[in-house]
C-alpha positions in Angstrom: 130.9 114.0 79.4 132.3 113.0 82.9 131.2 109.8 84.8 129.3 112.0 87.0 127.2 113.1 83.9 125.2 116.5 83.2 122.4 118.0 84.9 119.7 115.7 83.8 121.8 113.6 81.8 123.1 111.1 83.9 125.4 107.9 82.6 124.3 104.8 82.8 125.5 103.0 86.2 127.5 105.3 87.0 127.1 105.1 90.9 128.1 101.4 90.4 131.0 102.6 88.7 132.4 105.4 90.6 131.7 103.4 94.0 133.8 100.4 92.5 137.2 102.5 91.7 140.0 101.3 93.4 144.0 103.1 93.9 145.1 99.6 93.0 143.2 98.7 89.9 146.5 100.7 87.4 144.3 103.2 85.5 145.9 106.1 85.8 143.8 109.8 84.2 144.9 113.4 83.2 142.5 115.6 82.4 143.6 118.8 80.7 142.6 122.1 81.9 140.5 124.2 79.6 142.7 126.8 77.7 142.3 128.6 74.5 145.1 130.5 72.8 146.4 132.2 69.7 149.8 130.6 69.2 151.3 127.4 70.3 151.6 127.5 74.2 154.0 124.8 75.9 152.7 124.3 79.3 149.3 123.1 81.0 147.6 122.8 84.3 146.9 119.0 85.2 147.9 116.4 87.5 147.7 112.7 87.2 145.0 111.2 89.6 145.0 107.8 91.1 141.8 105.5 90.2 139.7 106.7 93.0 135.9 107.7 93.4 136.2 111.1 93.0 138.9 111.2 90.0 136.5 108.9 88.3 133.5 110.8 88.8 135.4 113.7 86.8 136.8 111.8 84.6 135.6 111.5 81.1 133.0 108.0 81.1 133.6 107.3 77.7 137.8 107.3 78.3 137.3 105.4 81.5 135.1 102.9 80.3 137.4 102.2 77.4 140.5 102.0 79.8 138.5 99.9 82.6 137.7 97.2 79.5 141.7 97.3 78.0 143.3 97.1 81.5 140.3 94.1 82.7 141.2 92.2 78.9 144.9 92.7 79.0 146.2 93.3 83.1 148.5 95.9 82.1 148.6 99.2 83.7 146.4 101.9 81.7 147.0 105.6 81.3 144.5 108.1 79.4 145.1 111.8 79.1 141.5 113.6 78.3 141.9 116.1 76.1 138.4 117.7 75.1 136.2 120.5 75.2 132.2 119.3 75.0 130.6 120.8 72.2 133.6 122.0 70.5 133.6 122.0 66.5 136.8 120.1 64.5 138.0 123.5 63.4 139.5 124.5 66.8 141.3 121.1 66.8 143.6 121.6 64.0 146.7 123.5 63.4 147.0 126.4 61.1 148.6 124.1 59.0 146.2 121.7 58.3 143.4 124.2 58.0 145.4 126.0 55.0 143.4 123.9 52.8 140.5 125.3 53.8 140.9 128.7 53.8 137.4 129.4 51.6 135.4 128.0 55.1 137.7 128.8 57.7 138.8 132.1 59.0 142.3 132.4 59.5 142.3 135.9 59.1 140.8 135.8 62.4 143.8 134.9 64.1 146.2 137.1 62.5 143.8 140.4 63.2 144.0 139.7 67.1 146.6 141.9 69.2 146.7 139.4 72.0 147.7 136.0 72.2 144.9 135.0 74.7 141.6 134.9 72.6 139.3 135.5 75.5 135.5 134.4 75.0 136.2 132.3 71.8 136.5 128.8 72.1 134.9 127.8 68.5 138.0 129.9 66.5 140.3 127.8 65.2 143.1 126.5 66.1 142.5 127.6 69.6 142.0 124.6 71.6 145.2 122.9 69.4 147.1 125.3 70.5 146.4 125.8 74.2 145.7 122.3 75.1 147.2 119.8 72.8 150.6 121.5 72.2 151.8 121.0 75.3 151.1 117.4 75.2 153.2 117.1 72.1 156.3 115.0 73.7 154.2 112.3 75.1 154.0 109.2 73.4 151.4 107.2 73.3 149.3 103.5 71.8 146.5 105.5 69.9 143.9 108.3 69.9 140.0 108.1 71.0 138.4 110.9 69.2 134.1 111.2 70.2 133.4 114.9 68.1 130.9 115.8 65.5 127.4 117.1 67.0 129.1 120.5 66.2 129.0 119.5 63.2 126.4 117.7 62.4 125.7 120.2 59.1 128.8 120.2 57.7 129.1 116.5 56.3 130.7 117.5 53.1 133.2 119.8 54.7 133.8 117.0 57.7 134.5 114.3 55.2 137.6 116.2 54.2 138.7 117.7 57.5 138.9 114.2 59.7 141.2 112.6 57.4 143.6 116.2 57.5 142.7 116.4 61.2 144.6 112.9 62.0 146.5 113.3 59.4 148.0 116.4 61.4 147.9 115.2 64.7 150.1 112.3 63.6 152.5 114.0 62.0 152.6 116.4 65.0 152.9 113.6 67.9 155.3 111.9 65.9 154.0 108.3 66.6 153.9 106.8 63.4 150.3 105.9 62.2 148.9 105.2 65.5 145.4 104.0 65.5 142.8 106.4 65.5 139.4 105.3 66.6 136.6 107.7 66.8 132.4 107.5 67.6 129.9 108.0 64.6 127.5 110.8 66.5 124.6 109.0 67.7 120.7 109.4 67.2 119.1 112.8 68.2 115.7 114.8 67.3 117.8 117.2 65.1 115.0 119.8 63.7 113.6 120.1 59.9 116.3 120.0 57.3 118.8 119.2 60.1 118.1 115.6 60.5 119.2 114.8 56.7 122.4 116.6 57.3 123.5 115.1 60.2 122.9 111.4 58.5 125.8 113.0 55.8 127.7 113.6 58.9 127.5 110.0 59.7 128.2 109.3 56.3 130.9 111.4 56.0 132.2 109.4 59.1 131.8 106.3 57.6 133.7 106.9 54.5 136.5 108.3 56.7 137.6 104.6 57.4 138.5 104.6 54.5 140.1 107.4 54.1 142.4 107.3 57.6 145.2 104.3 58.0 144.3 102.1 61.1 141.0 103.6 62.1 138.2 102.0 63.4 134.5 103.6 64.4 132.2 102.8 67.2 128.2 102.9 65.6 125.8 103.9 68.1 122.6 104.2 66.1 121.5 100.7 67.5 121.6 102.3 71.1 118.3 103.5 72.9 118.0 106.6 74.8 116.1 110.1 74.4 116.8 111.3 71.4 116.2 114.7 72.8 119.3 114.5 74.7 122.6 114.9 72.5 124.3 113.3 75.5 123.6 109.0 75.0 123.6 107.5 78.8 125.0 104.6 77.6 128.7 105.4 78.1 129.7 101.9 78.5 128.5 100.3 75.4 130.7 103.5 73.5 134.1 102.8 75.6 133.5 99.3 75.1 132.9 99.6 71.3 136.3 101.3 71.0 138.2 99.1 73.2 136.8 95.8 70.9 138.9 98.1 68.2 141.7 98.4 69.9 141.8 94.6 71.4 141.3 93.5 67.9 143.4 95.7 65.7 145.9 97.2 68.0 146.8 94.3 70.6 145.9 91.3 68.1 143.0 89.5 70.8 141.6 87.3 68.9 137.6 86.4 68.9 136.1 90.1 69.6 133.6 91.2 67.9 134.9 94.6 66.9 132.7 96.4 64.3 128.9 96.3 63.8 127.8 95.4 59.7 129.3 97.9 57.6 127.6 98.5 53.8 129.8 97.5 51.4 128.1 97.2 48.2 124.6 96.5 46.3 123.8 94.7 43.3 120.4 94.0 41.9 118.8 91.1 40.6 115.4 91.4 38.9 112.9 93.4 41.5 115.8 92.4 44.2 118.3 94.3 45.6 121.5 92.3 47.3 123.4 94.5 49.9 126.8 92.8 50.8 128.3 94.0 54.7 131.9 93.9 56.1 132.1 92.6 59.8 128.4 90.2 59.0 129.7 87.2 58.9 126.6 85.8 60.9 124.1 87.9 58.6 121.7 90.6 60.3 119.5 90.3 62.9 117.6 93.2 64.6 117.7 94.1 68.0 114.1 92.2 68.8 115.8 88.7 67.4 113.5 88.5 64.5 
């Protein structure tokens, strides 16, 4: 979602935002051009643009808010490529590789029936997007990897659980960065319909559990932040850029004194009628957004 947001669905002070960018501050964007394809392409169409109003305004809110907060914390220069598609599924993400696994869910067969490289009007077959826009990016090197995906699948929780971990798994083995971190953004609340609201808590689940799973990750919750839950699109972009940049001050650049994870479950034990929950990142203990 840019800084300039959707129709109807603005972000949060972003006038305020935009109207503050300066050339000077050092954040420096890409922002890849849309492109699906086949097979492994090695070019792209993209320029790197200064920190001015009207890159900003284009420029993904939840990137630029996570780069404004590293480059305020640290006063180094700051450079984020923006590599996404909204409401893209995983599934185009990945290689043909990594999807092999997965054969019984994901068509692959697709792929291999189509005469033409360019898959025209099909932006949710897979591999697509991996190959036309993050191939080409392949020689860059880079600190780490914000990932905010998962409304498109917000009924796949089981199948999600496995495919993050292969997902990363994949893109670090293609980047050839060593494990660099990974932090991603648990989808946040939305009026999902009937059985659709219990499947997209698995999702959450599911991206939970992935912490786990993944080497030097980190998750940004967002269940705690208002906003219409009939709009999949939080205005609230700079508590999510913010969230992940805690992760990355914390874990990646070794600040000390941030905050940077919200009360994870860990486990539950009961005693008589009582049940005792223990939380990672709760030192403090719980308090609830009204202070009671």
């Amino acid at each position: 979602m840019p800084m300039k947001g959707f129709g109807g669905q603005p972000v949060e002070n972003s006038k305020k935002i935009i109207e503050e960018a300066r050339e000077e501050i050092p954040i420096r964007m890409f922002t890849v051009a849309h492109h699906i394809s086949k097979l492994p392409v090695d070019t792209l169409n993209g320029e790197w643009m200064l920190n001015t109003s009207d890159a900003v305004m284009n420029t993904s809110a939840t990137a630029y808010f996570f780069a404004r907060k590293i480059q305020a914390e640290l006063n180094i220069p700051v450079g984020i490529i923006i590599c996404a598609w909204s409401g893209s599924g995983i599934q185009p993400w990945m290689s043909r590789e990594a999807l092999l696994p997965f054969r019984d869910i994901v068509n692959l067969k697709y792929l291999d029936d189509l005469k033409n490289q360019q898959i025209r009007g099909e932006r949710e077959a897979a591999c697509c997007m991996r190959y036309g826009m993050v191939n080409p990016l392949l020689n860059c090197k880079f600190r780490g990897m914000l990932w905010y995906q998962g409304e498109t699948n917000h009924k796949d929780g089981r199948m999600y659980a496995r495919m993050l971990p292969a997902f990363v798994k994949d893109m670090r083995q293609s980047f050839d960065c060593g494990e660099f971190p990974f932090l991603y953004v648990q989808i946040a609340p939305h009026n999902y319909d009937g059985a659709e609201l219990q499947l997209s808590a698995e999702l959450r689940e599911a991206q939970m559990k992935s912490m786990k799973e993944i080497p030097n990750s980190g998750m940004a919750v967002l269940m705690d932040i208002p906003g219409h839950p009939a709009c999949i699109h939080p205005a609230k972009k700079c508590e999510v850029g913010e969230r992940l940049a805690a992760w990355a001050l914390a874990k990646t650049y070794n600040k000390e004194g941030i905050a940077f994870s919200g009360p994870i479950y860990r486990s539950v034990s009961f005693i008589g009628k009582m049940a005792v929950v223990d939380f990672d990142y709760a030192e403090d203990g719980l308090k609830s957004n009204n202070k009671k």
